[in-house]
N, C-alpha and C positions, 0 to 999 in steps of 0.2 A: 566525493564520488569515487566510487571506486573501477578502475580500468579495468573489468574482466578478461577482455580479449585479450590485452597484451599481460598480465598474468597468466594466463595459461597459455599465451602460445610462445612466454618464456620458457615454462614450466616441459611442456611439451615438444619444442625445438631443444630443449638443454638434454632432454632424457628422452628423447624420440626410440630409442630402441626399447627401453624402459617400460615405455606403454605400451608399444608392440607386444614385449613380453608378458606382461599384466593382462592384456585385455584382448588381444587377437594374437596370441602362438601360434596356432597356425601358420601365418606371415613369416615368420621368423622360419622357419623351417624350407621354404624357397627361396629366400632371399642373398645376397651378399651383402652384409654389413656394412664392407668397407665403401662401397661404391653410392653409399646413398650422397645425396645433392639437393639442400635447399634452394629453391627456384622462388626468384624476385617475387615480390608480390603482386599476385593478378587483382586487378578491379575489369567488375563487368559492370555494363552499366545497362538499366531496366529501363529499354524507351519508352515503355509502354505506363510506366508509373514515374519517369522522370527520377527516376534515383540512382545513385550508385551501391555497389558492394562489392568487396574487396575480401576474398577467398585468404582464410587464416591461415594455412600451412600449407602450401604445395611440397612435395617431397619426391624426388626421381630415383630410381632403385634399381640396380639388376637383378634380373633372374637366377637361380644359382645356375653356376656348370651352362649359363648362355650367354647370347651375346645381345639377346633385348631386355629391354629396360619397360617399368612401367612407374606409373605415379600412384602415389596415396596424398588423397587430400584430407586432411583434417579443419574439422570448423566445428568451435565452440558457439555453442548457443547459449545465453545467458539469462533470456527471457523468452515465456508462450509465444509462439508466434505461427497465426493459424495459416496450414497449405505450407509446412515449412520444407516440405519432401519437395513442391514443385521448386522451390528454390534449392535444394542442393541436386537436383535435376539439371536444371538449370548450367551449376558448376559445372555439372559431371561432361555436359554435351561444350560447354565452352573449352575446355582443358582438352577434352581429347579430340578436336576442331585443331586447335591451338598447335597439340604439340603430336597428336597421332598415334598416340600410347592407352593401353588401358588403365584405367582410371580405377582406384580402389577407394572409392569414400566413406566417410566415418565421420559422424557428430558426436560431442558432447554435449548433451543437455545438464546445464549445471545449474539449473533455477534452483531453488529450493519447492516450491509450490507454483502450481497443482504436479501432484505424484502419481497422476493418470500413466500408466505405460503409452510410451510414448509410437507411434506408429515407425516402422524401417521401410515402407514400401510407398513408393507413390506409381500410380496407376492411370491409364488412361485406356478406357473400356468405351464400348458400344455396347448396343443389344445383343452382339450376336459376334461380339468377337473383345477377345486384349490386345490393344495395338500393342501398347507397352507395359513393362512392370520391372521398374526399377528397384533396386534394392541397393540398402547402403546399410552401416553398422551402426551401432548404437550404443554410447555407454551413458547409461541415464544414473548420473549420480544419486540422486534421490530415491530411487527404486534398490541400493545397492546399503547392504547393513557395513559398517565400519569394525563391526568384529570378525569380518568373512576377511580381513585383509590384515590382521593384527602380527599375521606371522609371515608376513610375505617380505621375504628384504627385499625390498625394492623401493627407490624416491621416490617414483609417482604414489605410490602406496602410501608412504607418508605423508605427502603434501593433501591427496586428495580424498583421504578419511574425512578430513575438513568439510569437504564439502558432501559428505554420502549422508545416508539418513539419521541422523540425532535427533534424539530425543531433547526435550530444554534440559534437564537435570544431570545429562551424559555430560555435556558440554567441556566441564572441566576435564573431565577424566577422558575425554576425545584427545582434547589439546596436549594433554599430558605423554598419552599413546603415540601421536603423531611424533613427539617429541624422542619418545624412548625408543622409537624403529631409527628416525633420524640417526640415532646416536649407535647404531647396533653398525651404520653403513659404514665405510673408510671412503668422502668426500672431500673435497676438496674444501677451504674455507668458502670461495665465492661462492660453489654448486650447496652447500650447509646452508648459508646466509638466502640463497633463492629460494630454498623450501621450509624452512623457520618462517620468512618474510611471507610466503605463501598461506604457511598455517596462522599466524601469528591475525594477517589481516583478515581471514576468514571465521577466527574464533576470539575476537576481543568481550576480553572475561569483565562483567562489574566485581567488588570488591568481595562479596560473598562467594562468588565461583573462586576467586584468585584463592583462597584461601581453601579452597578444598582442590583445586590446582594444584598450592604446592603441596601439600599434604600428601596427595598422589605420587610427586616427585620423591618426595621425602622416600618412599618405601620402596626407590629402584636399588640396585645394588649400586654399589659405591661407585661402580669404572662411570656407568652410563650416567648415574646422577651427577656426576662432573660435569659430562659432556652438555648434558641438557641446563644445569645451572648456567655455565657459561652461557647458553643460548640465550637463558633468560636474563642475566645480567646484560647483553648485548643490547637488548629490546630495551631496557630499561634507561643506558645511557643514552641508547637515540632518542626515546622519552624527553628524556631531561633535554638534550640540545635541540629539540624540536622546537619544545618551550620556552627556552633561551629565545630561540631565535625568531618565534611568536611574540615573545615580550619588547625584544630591540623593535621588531617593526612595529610593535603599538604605539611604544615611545617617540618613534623616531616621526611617525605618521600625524602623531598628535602637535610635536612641534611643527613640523610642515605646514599645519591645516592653520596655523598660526600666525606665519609666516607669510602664505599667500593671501589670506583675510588683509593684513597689514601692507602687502605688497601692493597687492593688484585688488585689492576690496572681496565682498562678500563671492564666495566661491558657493555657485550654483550646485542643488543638489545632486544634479547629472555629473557634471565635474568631478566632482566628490565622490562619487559613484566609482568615477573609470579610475582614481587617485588610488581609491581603496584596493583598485586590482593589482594596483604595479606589486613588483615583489622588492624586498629588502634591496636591493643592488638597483634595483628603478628609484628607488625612494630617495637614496640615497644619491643618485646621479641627479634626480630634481631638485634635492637640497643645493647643489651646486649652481643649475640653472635658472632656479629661481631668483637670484643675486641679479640678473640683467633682466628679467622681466619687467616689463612697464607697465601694460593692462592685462585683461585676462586673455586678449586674443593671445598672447606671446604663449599664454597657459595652454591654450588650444592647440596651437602650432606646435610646440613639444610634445603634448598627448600624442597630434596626428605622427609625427615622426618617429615614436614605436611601433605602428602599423595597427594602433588598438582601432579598432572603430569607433567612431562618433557616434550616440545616443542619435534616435531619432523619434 
């Protein structure tokens, strides 16, 4: 599965002036740079539906040539979700409760589908009058062509062609692009490694794309085709250690299942279940504890004491 939220609000907290300048300049032109301040993460919680939500970027900013400060919040959406205005509504009236500042909100709608334009206003009307009409920004990936951004040096630009409107048959030639802007920037290796890992998870190629991929790659000029080779050689040995390190724990899980049949007798399918989830360094640390297990409660009693939960 893959963690949206916290890929973009990597993506987004690393290059936060980046998107500013991509996608709302205006912002940029009153603000002071140096003064911006990520603020802890808020959760509000919805008593009326019994849930929580926990607001993606809060961000505190001065005004240029003043002395007040205001917030922009950013929150990634990554699926439809209908009445979603009354929930950034919502944010808007908790934050500035909160901290007393005005409030600049912005979603990313980064679904792929439905490409319906997305509404910026949520509202709340009578017959005979607007109480309220909130308005917040919008940058709806999917509504947005990835050739409108081909020359824009900027990381976010890179990372997030990724996810803008493709066609199925662009697909190589997206990943390609995202690649050759990547390589046009002067990054840092970590800040490189976050927006390859960005593109790379959003655009994984079958072996008919890879091959018109590289093909793509083949025909940049020499400096950039460097830069972008390395990128893809980097993707490829994590590949390989991935798999490495998927195959020791097959191994190593199969002798286990082995071991505690013979130990403590047939190992229930629940059991077996929560076995499956430990990771390599779990497996591994059970190999050892299993040596003084006697029945399978001793089994039980070690699962509880990595805080897994018990089947029910």
């Amino acid at each position: 599965m893959i963690d949206h939220d916290r890929l973009f609000k990597e993506l987004i907290a690393t290059f936060f002036l980046e998107f500013l300048e991509l996608f709302f300049p205006q912002i940029i032109t009153y603000i002071e740079p140096e003064s911006l301040t990520f603020l802890d993460k808020e959760v509000f919680t919805d008593v009326t539906a019994g849930e929580q939500y926990e607001a993606d970027l809060v961000v505190k900013i001065r005004f240029r040539e003043q002395e007040t400060f205001f917030l922009v919040h950013i929150e990634n959406q990554s699926y439809p979700e209908a009445d979603f205005g009354r929930r950034m509504f919502r944010y808007f009236a908790r934050l500035f409760e909160k901290y007393g500042l005005p409030v600049y909100p912005i979603v990313i709608f980064s679904y792929d589908s439905p490409r319906t334009p997305q509404a910026n206003i949520y509202r709340v009307t009578f017959p005979d009058k607007t109480v309220l009409e909130f308005n917040y920004g919008v940058v709806q990936l999917n509504q947005l062509n990835w050739r409108d951004f081909l020359q824009q040096e900027n990381p976010v630009a890179s990372a997030l062609m990724a996810k803008m409107r493709i066609a199925p048959s662009e697909r190589p030639r997206v990943k390609a692009e995202c690649l050759r802007l990547l390589a046009t920037l002067r990054l840092n290796p970590a800040k490189m490694k976050l927006i390859s890992g960005f593109v790379d998870t959003y655009l994984q190629l079958n072996a008919a794309e890879q091959e018109i991929f590289q093909s793509e790659i083949a025909q940049f000029e020499p400096a950039k085709q460097e830069v972008v080779m390395e990128i893809v050689t980097s993707w490829q040995l994590q590949g390989r250690e991935e798999g490495r390190q998927e195959g020791k724990l097959e191994g190593k899980m199969e002798i286990i299942m082995h071991l505690l049949n013979r130990k403590v007798g047939a190992v229930t399918p629940e059991l077996k279940a929560r076995i499956q989830q430990l990771s390599l360094t779990q497996v591994e640390d059970l190999a050892d504890a299993l040596l003084d297990f006697t029945n399978v409660d001793d089994l039980v009693t070690w699962l509880n004491s990595l805080g897994q939960p018990e089947e029910t």
